[in-house]
C-alpha positions as CSV (number, residue, x, y, z in Angstrom):
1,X,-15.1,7.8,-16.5
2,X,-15.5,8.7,-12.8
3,X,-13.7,6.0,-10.8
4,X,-14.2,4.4,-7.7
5,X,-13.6,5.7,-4.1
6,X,-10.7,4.6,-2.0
7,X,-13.8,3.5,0.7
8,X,-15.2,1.5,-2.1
9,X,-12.3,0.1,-3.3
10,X,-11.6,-1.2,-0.2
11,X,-15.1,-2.9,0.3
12,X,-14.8,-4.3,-2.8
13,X,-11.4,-6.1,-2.0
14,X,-13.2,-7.1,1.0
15,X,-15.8,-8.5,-0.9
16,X,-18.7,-5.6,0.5
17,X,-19.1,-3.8,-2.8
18,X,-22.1,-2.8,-4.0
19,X,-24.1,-3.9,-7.3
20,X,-23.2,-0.7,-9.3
21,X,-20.0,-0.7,-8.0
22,X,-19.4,-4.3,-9.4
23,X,-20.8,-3.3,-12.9
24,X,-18.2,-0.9,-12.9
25,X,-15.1,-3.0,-12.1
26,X,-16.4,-5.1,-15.1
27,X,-15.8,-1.8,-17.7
28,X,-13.0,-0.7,-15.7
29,X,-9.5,-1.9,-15.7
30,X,-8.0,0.7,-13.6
31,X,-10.1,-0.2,-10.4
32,X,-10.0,-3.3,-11.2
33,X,-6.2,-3.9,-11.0
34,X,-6.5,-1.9,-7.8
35,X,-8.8,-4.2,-6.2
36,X,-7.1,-7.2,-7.3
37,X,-4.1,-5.3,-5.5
38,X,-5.9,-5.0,-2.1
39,X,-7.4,-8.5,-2.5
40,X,-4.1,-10.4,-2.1
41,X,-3.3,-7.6,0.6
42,X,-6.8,-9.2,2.6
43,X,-5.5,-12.5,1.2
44,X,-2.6,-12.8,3.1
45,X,-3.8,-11.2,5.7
46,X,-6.3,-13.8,6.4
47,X,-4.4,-17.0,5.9
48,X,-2.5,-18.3,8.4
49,X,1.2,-17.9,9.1
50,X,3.3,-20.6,7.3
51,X,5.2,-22.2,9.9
52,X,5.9,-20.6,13.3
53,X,6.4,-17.2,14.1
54,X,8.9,-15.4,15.2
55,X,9.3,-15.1,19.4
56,X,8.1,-11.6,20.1
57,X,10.9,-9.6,22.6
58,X,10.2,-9.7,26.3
59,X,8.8,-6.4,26.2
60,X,5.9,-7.1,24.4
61,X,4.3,-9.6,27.0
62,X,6.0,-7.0,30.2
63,X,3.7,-4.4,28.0
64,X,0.7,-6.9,27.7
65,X,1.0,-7.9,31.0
66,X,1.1,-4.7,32.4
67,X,-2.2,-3.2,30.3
68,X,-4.2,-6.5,31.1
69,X,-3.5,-6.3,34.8
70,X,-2.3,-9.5,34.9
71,X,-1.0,-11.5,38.4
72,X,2.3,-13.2,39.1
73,X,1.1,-16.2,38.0
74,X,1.2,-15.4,34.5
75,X,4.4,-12.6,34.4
76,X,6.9,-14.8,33.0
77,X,7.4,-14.4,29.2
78,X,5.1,-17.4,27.6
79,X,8.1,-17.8,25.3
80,X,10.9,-17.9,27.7
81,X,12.0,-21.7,27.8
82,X,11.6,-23.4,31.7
83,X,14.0,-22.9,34.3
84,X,16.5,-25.0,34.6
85,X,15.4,-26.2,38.4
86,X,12.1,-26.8,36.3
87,X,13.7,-29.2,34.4
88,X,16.1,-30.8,36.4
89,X,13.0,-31.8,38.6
90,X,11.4,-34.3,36.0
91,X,14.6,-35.7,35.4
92,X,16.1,-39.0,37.0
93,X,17.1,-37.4,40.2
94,X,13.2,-36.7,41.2
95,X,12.6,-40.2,40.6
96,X,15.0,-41.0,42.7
97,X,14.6,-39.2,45.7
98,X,10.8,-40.0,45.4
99,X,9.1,-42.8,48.3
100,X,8.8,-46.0,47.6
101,X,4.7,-45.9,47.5
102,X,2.6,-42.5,46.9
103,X,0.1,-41.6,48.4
104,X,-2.8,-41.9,46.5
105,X,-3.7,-38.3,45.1
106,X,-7.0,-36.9,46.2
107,X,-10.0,-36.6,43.3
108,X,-9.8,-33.4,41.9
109,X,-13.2,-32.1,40.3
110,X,-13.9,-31.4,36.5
111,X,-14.4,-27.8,36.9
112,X,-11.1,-27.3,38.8
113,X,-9.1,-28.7,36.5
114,X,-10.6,-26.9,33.7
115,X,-9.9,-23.7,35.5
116,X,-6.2,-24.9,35.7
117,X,-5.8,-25.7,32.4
118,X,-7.4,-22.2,30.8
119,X,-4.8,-20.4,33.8
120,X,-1.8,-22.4,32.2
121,X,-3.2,-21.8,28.4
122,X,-3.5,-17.7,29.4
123,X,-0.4,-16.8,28.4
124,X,-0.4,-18.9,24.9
125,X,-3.8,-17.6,24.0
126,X,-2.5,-13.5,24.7
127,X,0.7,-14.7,23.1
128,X,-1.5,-15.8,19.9
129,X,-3.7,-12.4,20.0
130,X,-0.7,-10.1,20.3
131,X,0.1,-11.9,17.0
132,X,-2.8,-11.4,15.1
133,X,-2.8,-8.2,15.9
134,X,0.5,-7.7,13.9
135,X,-0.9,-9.5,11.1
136,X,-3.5,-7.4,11.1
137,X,-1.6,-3.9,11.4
138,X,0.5,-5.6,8.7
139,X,-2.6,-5.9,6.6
140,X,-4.0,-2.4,7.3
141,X,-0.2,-1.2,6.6
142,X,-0.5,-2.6,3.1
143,X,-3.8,-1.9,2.1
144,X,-3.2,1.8,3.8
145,X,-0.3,1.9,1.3
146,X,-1.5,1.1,-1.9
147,X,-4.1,3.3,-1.6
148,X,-1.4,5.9,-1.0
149,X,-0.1,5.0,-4.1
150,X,-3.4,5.5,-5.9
151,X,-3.8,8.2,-9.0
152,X,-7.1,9.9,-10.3
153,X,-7.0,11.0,-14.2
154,X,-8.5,14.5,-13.7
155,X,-7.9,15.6,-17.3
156,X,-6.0,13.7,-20.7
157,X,-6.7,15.1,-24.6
158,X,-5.0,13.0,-27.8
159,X,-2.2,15.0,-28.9
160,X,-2.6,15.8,-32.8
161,X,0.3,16.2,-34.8
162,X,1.5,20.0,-36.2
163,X,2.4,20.4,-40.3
164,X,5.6,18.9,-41.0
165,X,5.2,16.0,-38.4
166,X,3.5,12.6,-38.3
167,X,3.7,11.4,-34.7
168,X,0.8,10.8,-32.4
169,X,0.1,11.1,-28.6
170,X,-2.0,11.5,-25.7
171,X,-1.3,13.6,-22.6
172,X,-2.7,13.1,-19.2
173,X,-3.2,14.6,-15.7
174,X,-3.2,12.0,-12.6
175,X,-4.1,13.6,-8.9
176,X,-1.9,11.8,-6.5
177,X,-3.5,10.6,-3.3
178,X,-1.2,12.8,-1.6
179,X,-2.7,16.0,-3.4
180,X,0.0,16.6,-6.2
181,X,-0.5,16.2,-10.0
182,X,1.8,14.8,-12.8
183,X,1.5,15.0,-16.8
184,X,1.9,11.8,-18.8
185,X,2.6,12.1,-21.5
186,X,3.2,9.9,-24.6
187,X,4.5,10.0,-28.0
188,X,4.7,7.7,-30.8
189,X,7.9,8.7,-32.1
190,X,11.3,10.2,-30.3
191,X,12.6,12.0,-32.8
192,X,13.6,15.7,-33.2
193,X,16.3,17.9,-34.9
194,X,17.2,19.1,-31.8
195,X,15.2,17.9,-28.3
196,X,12.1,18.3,-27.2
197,X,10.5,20.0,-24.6
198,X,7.1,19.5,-22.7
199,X,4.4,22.7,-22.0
200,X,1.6,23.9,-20.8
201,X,0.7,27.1,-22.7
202,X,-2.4,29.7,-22.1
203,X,-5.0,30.2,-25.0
204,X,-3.4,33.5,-26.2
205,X,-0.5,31.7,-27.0
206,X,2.0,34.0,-25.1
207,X,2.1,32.4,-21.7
208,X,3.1,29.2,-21.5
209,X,5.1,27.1,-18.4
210,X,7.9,24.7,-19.4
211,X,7.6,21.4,-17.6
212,X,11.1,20.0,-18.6
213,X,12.4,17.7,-21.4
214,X,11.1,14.5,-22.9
215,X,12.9,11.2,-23.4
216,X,11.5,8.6,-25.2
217,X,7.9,7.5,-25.6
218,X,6.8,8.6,-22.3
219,X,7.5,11.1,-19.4
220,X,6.0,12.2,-16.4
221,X,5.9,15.9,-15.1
222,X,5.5,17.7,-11.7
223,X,3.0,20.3,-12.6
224,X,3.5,22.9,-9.9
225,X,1.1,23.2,-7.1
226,X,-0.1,26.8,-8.0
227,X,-0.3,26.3,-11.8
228,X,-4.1,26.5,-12.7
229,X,-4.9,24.3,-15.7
230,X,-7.6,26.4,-17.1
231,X,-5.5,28.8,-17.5
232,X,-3.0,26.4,-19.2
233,X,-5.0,24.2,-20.7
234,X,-2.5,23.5,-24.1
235,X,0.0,20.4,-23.8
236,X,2.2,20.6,-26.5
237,X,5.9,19.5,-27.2
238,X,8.3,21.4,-29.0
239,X,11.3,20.7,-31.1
240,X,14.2,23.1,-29.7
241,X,17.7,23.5,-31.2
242,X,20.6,23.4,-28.6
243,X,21.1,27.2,-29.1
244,X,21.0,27.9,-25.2
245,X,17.8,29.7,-24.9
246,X,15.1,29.1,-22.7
247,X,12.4,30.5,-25.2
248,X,10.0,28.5,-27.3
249,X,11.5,27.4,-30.5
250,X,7.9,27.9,-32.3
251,X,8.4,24.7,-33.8
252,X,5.9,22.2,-32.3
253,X,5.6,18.7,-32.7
254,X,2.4,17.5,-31.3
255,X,-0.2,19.7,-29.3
256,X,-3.9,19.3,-27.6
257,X,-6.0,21.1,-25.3
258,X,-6.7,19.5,-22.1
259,X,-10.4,18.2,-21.1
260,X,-11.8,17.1,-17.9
């Protein structure tokens, strides 16, 4: 089964998939976990910040500042708490030193004051954008790595049991995102006179590459980056004595030929 593009997993987490693409999440688990993975990523991205966030350092508004061109009227940090002088002139003192009658203050029209208000409200609102743009960069960071993350099957073949054994298994090649490949490969039992070994072995049955031991039900192998799989297309895993040499034992335990 041919699965789904990064792009189109994406979109699809996103909620922009396409109607073939959606028939496919519905008879695919694999894509499907990995768009349920990128959903909560646009999830979280998208709801709001649970209580307040965290005071950005003084260099982020200097640097905002500085690339909007702003004036001297809005340099101060937005976060930085009032002078002191600031404060001490609401308090009691003011009050006190004020005339006994005010002059009455002159009307002020609507449109100045609302000019005012948006100067005063500049730095909050640039303060608010330079946060969303985190949460977004933290959003595109996630998505970005679980896509990273991602792994193709390229090849896999059931592993059939050789005479004298009863075990059963599967092997399988993943591409990484990242270009490298791994074999999985699984087993239903973990027994062996000695241990067993993991390898890819050519047709004529002379050349073969040994990927490294198995413990368990399962392992995972490096296959190296110059190793062409056509010409080693046979998995199999042998059972080899602890008698120091490197060889194949000629005593296999499970073995398959690897299909696309």
């Amino acid at each position: 089964m041919q699965h789904l593009s990064s792009e189109a997993l994406a979109l699809n987490a996103l909620g922009e998939g396409t109607a073939e693409e959606t028939a496919h999440l519905q008879q695919c688990t694999q894509c499907t976990a990995e768009v349920e993975a990128l959903g909560r990523v646009v999830t979280a991205g998208r709801a709001p910040a649970a209580g307040a966030l965290p005071h950005p350092q003084a260099s982020v508004w200097e640097g905002i500042h500085s690339s909007l061109g702003l004036g001297d009227a809005v340099r101060r940090d937005p976060f930085d708490t009032p002078p002191a002088s600031d404060a001490a002139e609401s308090g009691p003192a003011r009050e006190q030193s004020a005339p006994a009658a005010e002059p009455q203050a002159s009307p002020v029209s609507l449109d100045a004051a609302r000019s005012r208000r948006n100067r005063r409200r500049l730095p909050q609102i640039l303060a608010a954008a330079a946060a969303a743009v985190v949460l977004a960069a933290a959003g595109t960071w996630g998505i970005s790595r679980i896509l990273a993350d991602r792994t193709e099957v390229i090849a896999a073949v059931d592993l059939a049991p050789l005479p004298a054994y009863q075990d059963t298994g599967r092997a399988e090649v993943d591409q990484r995102a990242d270009g490298g490949r791994e074999l999985v490969v699984t087993a239903s039992g973990a027994d062996a006179q000695g241990f067993r070994e993991v390898w890819l072995i050519a047709p004529d049955i002379e050349r073969m590459v040994s990927l490294g031991t198995m413990e368990g039900t399962e392992g995972r192998f490096t296959i190296p980056a110059n190793l062409d799989l056509n010409e080693y297309p046979i998995v199999d895993i042998s059972d080899e004595p602890f008698d120091g040499n490197p060889t194949h034992s000629g005593d296999s335990i499970l073995r398959g030929v690897l299909e696309p």
